[in-house]
C-alpha positions in Angstrom: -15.5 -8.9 -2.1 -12.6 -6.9 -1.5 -10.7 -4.9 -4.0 -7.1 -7.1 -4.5 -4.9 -3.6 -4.6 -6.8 -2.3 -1.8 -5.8 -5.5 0.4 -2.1 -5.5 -0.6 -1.7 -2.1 -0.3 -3.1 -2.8 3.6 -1.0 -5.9 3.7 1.8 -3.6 3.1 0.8 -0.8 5.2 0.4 -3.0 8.3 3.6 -4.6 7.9 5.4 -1.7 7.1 3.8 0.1 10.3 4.7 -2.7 12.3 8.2 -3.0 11.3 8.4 0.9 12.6 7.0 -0.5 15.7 4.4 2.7 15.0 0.8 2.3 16.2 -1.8 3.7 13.8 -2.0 6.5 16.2 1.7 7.4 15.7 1.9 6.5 12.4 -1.0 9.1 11.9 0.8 11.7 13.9 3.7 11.5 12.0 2.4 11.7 8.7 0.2 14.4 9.6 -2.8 12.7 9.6 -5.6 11.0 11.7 -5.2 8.0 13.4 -8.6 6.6 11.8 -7.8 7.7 8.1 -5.0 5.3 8.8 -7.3 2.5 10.2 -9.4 2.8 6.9 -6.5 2.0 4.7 -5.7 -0.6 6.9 -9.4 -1.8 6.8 -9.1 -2.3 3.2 -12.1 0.5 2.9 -10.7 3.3 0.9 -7.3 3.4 -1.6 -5.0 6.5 -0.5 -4.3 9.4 -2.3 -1.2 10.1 -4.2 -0.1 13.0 -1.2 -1.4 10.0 1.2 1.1 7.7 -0.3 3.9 10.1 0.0 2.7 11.3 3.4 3.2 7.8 4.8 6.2 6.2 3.0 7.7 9.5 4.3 7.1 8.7 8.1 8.0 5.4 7.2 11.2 6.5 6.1 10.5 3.7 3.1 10.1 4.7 -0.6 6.8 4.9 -1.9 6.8 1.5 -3.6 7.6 -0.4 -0.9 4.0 0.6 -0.1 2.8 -0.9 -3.5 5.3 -3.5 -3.6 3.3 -6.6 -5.5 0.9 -4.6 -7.5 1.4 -4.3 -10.9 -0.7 -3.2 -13.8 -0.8 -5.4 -16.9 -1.1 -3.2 -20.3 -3.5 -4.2 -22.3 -2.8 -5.7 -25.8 -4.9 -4.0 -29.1 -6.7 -7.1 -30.0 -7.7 -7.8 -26.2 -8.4 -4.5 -25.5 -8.5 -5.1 -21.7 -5.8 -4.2 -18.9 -6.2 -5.0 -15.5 -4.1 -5.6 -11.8 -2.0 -8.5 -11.1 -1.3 -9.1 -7.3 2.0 -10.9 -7.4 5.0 -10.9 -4.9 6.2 -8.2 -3.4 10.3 -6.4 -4.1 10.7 -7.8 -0.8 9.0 -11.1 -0.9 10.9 -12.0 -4.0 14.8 -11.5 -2.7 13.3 -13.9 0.5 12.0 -16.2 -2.3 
């Protein structure tokens, strides 16, 4: 099963990338990385690192919550003692909507 923030985050990613008209390659290059650390975000395989995060939405000339744009942690309450992620729309997905 895959982790819900891990495929948003990719959704994201992708879309993001693809807006840029940036291959993974380039995208990588950019942000000072390697191509294939890109293609496991994108793969859904690994969560990026806070300098990750800042490294990419920096080549993407996009701020780093467009990256994270529908994820959104839910506090938990005292009583139910439990918090957890909610995958929900998107900043950008909700002005559309």
């Amino acid at each position: 099963m895959t982790n819900p923030v891990a495929q948003r985050f990719s959704e994201n990613l992708i879309r993001l990338r693809t807006d840029a008209g940036l291959s993974q390659e380039a995208l990588g290059f950019v942000a000072g990385m390697n191509r294939t650390q890109v293609g496991i975000l994108e793969r859904r395989e690994r969560l990026p690192r806070i300098d990750t995060l800042v490294r990419l939405s920096g080549a993407l000339r996009v701020s780093p919550n467009d990256l994270l744009a529908g994820i959104v942690w839910n506090t938990a309450q005292i009583e139910i003692n439990t918090g957890g992620f909610e995958i929900g729309e998107g900043e950008e997905e909700r002005e559309q909507g």
